[in-house]
N, C-alpha and C positions, 0 to 999 in steps of 0.2 A: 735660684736657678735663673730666674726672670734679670738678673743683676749681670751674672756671667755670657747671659745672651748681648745682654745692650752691651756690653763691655767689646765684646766681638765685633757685633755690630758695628761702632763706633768707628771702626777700624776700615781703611779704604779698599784694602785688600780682598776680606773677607767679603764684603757690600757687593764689589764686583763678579767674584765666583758666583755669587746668590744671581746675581743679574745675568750673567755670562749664560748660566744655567737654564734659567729662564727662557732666554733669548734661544740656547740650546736645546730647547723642550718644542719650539715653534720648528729648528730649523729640522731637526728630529724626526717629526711628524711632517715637513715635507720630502724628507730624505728616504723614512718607512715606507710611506702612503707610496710616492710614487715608483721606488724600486720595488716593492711588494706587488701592486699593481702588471707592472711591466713585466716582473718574474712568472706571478704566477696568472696575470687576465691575459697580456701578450704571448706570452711563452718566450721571453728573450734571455739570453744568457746572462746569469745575475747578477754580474761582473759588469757587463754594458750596462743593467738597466742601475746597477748601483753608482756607475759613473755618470749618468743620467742623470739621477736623483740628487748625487751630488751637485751636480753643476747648481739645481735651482737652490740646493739649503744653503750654499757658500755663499751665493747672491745675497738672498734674505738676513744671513749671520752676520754679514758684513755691514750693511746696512744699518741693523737695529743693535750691532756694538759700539759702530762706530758712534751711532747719535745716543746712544741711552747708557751702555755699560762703562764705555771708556769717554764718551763725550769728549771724542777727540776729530772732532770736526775743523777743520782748519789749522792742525798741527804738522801737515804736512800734504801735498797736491793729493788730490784725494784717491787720484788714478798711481800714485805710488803706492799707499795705504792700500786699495784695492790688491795690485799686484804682489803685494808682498803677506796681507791677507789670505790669498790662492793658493799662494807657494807654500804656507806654513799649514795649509789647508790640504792642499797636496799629500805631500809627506802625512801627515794623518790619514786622511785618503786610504793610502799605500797600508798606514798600519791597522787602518778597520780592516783592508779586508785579506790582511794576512793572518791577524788575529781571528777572524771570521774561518778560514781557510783552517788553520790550526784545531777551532772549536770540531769543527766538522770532522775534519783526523781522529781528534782525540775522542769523539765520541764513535764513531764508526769503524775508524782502520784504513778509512780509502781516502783519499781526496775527490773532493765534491768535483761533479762536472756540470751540467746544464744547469738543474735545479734539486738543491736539496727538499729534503721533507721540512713540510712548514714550521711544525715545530722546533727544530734545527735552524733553521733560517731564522727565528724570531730569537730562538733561546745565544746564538751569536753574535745576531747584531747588538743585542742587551749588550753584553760583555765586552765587545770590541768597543763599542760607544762609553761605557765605562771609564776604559782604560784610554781612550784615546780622547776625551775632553779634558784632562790633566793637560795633554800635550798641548792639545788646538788653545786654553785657557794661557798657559805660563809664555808661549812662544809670541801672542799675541801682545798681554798685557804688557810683556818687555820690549817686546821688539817694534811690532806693527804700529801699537796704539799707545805707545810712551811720548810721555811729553818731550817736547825740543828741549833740550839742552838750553839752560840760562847763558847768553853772550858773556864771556869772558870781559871783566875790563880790564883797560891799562893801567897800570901803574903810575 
C-alpha cells in the first residue's frame, strides 16, 4: 500500500491537489468562520455575508497557491495571476452558492431566504465546497498558475 501511495505521490499532479487542499482547508475556515458569524451573530443575508467571506478566503487562496502549491511566483505580473485567480474564483463563487441554494430546496421544498436553519447552512456548504474545489483546483492549475510557454526557436 505504502508503495502505491509514494507511486502517487511522486507525481506533480496529485502533490498539488494535496496542497491545493490544504491551502483549501485555511481558506475554508476563513470563508465558514466569517459567513457563519455575519449570517447568524449579525443577522445579514447569507448571500452578502458569503460574498463577504469570500472576498477574504480568495485573498488568502491566492496568496499561499501562488507561493506554495503552484510556486508560480514570477510566471506571470502577479496582478494578472490575481485577476484571473478571482475570476476563476468567481464562477465558483456562483456555483457554491447555487449548489447551496439547491441543497436547501432539496431538503426543504422552498428556496431559502434570510437564513437557513444551521444545520442546513453547514450540511450545504459541506457539499457545495466539495463539489466546487474540483472546479476552483483544474481552472487554476491550468490556467491561472501554469507555467509560460517555452519560447519557440528558429530554425
Amino acid at each position: 500500500m505504502s508503495t502505491a501511495l509514494n507511486k502517487i505521490a511522486s507525481h506533480t499532479g496529485p502533490r498539488q491537489f494535496v496542497k491545493f487542499c490544504v491551502v483549501g482547508a485555511s481558506s475554508f475556515t476563513i470563508d465558514f468562520g466569517v459567513s457563519y458569524a455575519l449570517t447568524y451573530g449579525l443577522h445579514l443575508w447569507w448571500v452578502l455575508a458569503k460574498t463577504i467571506s469570500f472576498s477574504l478566503a480568495v485573498t488568502n487562496g491566492f496568496f499561499w497557491n501562488q507561493r506554495w502549491t503552484f510556486r508560480a511566483v514570477g510566471q506571470r505580473r502577479q496582478r494578472d495571476q490575481y485577476a484571473m485567480f478571482v475570476t476563476f474564483n468567481i464562477v465558483g463563487w456562483a456555483l457554491n452558492v447555487g449548489i447551496m441554494k439547491l441543497v436547501f430546496f432539496a431538503s426543504t421544498g422552498v428556496w431559502q431566504g434570510q437564513k437557513p436553519e444551521k444545520p442546513l447552512f453547514i450540511a450545504a456548504t459541506l457539499v457545495a465546497t466539495a463539489v466546487v474545489t474540483f472546479w476552483n483546483f483544474f481552472t487554476n492549475k491550468y490556467l491561472t498558475f501554469r507555467p509560460k510557454s517555452a519560447p519557440t526557436e528558429a530554425a
